[in-house]
C-alpha positions in Angstrom: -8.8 4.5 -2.0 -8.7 1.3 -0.3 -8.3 0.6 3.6 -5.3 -0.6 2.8 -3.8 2.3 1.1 -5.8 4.6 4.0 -4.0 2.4 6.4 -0.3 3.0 4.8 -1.0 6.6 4.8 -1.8 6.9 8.5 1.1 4.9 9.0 3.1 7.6 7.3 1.1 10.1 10.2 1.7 8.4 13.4 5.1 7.7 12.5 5.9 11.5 11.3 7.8 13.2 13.8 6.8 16.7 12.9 3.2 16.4 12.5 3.6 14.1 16.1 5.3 17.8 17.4 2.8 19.5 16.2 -0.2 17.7 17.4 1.6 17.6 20.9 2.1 21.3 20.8 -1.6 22.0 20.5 -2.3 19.5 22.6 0.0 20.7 25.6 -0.5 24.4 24.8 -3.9 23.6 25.3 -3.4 21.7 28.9 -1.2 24.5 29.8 -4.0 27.3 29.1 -6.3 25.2 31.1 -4.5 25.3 33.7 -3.6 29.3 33.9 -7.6 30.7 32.5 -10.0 32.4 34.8 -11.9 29.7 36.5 -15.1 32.0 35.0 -13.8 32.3 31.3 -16.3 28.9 30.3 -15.6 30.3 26.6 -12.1 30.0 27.1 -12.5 27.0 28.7 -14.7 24.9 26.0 -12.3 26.1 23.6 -9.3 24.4 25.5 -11.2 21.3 26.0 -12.4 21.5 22.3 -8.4 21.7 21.6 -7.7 18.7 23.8 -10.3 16.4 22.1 -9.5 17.4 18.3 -5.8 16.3 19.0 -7.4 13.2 20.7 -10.1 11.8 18.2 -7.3 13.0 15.4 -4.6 10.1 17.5 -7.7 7.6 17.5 -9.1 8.2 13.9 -5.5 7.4 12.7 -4.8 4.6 15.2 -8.5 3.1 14.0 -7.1 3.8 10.1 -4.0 1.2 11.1 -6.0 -1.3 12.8 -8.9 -1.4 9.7 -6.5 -2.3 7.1 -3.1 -4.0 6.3 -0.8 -2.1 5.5 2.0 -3.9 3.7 4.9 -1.6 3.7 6.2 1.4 5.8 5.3 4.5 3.4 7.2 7.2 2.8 6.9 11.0 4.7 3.3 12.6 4.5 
């Protein structure tokens, strides 16, 4: 598989709507325990932050897919 081809396919990612709601989900489900567990939980809490910053790198690897190829045409659903 080419960059090209990589690129088209995480095209078809950032621009599903579903898999968006998902990832935001996770994401804000994740924020949302944060805010509510025990100050004292750290296990709890690494596993929040570990949450937060799969959803993140996930958005970036896909946005840094797009940007290292050219994709020539809006693909189809994932």
């Amino acid at each position: 598989m080419d960059a090209d081809q990589i690129a088209q396919l995480a095209m078809s990612l950032r621009d599903n709507e579903v898999f968006q709601m998902a990832l935001d989900n996770q994401r804000n489900g994740a924020i949302e325990a944060l805010v509510k567990v025990d100050a004292t939980d750290t296990n709890a809490i690494h596993s929040y932050q570990a949450t937060v910053r799969v959803v993140d790198e996930l958005r970036g690897d896909i946005a840094g897919f797009i940007a290292s190829g050219a994709p020539k045409k809006k693909p189809g659903l994932a």
